[in-house]
FILOPA-871310 format. One record per residue (C-alpha): x, y, z; residue number from 1. Coordinates in steps of 0.1 Angstrom, whole numbers, plus 5000, padded with zeros to 4 digits. Layout:
<nodes>
   east   north     up   num
      X       Y      Z   NUM
...
</nodes>
This chain:
<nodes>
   east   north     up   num
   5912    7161   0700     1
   5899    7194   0721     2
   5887    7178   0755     3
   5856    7206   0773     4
   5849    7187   0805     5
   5825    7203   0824     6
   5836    7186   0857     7
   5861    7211   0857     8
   5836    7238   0869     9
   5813    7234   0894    10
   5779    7234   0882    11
   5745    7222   0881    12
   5758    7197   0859    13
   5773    7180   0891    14
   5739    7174   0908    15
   5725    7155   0874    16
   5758    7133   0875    17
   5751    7127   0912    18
   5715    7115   0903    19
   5727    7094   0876    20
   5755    7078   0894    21
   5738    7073   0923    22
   5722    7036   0932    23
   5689    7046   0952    24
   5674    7065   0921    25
   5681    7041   0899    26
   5648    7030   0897    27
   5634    7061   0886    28
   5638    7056   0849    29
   5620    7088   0840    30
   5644    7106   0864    31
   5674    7089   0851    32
   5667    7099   0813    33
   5657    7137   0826    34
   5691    7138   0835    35
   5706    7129   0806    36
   5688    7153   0786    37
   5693    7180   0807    38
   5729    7170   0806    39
   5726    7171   0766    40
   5709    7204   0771    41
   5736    7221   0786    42
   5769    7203   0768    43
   5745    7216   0732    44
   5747    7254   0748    45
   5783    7254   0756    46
   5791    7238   0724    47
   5770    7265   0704    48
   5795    7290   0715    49
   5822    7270   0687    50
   5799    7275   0659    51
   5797    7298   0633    52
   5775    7328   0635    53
   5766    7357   0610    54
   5747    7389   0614    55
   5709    7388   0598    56
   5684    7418   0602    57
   5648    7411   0614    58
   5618    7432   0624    59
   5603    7432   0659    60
   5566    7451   0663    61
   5592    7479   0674    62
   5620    7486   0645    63
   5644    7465   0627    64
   5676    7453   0646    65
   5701    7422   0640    66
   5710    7394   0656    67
   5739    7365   0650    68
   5721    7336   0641    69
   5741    7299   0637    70
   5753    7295   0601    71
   5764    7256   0603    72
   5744    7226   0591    73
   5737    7204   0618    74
   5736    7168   0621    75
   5728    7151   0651    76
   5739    7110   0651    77
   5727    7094   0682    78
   5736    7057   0692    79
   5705    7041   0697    80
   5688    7029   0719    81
   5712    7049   0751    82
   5718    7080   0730    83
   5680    7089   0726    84
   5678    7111   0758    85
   5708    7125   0752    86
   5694    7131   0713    87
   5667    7150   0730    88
   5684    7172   0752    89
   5708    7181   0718    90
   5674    7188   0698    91
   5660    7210   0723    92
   5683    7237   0718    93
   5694    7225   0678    94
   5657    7224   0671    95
   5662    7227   0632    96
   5690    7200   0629    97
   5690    7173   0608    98
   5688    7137   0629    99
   5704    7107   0624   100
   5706    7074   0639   101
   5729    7043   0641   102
   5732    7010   0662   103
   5763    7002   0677   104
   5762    6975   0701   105
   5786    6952   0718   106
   5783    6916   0708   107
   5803    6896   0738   108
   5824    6872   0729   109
   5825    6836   0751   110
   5867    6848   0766   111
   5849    6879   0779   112
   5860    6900   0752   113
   5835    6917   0731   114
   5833    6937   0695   115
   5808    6964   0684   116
   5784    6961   0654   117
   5769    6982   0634   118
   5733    6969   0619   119
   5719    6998   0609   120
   5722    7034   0598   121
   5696    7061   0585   122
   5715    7095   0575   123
   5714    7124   0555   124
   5747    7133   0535   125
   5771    7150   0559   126
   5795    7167   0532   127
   5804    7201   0545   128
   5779    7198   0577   129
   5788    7201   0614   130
   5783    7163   0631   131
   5777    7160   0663   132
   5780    7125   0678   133
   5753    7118   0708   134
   5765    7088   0734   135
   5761    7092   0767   136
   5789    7065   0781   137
   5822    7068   0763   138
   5839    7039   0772   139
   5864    7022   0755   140
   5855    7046   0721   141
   5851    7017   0698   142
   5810    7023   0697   143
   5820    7060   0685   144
   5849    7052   0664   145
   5826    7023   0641   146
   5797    7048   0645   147
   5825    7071   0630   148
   5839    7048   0601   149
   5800    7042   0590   150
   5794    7073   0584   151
   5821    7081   0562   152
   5801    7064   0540   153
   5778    7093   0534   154
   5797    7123   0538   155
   5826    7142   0546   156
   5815    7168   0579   157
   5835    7201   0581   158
   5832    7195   0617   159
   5830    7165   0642   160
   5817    7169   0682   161
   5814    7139   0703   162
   5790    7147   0729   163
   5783    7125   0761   164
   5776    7124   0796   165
   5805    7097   0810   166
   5836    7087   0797   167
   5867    7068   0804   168
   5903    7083   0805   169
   5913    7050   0781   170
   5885    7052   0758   171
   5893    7090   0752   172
   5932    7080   0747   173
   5918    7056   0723   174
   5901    7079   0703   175
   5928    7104   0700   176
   5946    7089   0673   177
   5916    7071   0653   178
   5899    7108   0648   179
   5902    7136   0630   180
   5932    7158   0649   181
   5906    7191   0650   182
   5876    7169   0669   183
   5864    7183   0698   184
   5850    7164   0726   185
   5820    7178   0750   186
   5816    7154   0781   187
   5797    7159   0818   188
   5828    7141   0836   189
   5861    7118   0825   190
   5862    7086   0850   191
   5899    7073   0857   192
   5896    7039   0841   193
   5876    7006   0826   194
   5868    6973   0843   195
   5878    6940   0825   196
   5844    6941   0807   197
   5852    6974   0792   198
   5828    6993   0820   199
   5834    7028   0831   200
   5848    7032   0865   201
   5830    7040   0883   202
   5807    7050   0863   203
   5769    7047   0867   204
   5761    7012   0850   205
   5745    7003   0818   206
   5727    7038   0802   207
   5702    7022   0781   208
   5692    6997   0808   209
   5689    7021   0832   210
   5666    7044   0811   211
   5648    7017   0793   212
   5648    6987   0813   213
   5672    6957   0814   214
   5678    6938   0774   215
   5681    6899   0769   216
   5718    6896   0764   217
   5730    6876   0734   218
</nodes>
């Protein structure tokens, strides 16, 4: 797996993490999913500069001239409900991709262990397309590696990007030898280690609560 951590520059990117980390705007839900599209927004640019590109001519009012426009297909799988902001800050800039969505939620177990299920899937075939996988917490990878094995069920992508906004050193060891050697990883910032729930440390908390108000747990 190719790691691109942002964290390793300073950028703008720092300031949304701040916000999203940060305990006394947690209550500013719209704020708090800004930021993680915004995040998406900028981890889909730098990503764009891996894809494929090919010259095409055009006409302004002016004259002809060319650009290089993106050749790959594009499918975007989000993990719902957490990777929808993240989904949107993606689409912004991959306006014309494909978009599919999965759930992948963590069913706890009563010894404080937990598994991930997958319910539901709506996808278009992913043979020879570039997949982009949207979840903003990368935590102990087994939401992304089930999202994964699902989807082998309708395809076979020429390319696989995980995108998210937080993840955890042992989740991202994990997922190094479950995936595809040539899978490239996008992420805001890598945090040092998990709790005994499985929780990014330190983290920011529960995404999808945090952008769409706390869930009955089961």
């Amino acid at each position: 797996m190719t790691i691109h951590n942002l964290s390793k520059e300073n950028s703008i990117v720092n300031h949304f993490l701040a916000e999203l980390r940060n305990v006394d705007t947690h209550n500013d839900r719209m704020r708090f999913r800004k930021n993680i599209e915004r995040i998406g927004e900028i981890l889909a640019y730098e990503m764009s500069k891996s894809l494929h590109f090919s010259s095409e001519e055009l006409e302004t009012p002016l004259a002809k001239t060319t650009s290089n426009l993106i050749d790959d297909e594009i499918v975007i799988c989000s993990i719902l409900r957490a990777g929808i902001p993240l989904h949107n800050g993606l689409l912004n800039y991959f306006d014309w991709a494909d978009c599919s969505f999965i759930s992948a939620y963590r069913y706890q177990t009563p010894e404080d262990e937990f598994e991930v299920n997958v319910e539901y899937l709506a996808s278009q075939s992913l043979d020879n397309k570039v997949l982009i996988l949207a979840d903003p917490m990368l935590a102990t990878g087994q939401s992304i590696l089930a999202t994964f094995e699902a989807l082998t069920r309708v395809g076979l992508p020429k390319e696989i990007h995980i995108v998210s906004v937080i993840g955890a050193q042992p989740g991202i060891d994990f997922l190094k030898g479950k995936l595809p050697k040539d899978t490239k990883l996008w992420i805001g910032e890598i945090d040092p280690e998990l709790n005994k729930k499985g929780y990014i440390v330190p983290g920011l908390g529960d995404a999808g609560d945090l952008a769409y108000g706390e869930k009955l747990q089961k």
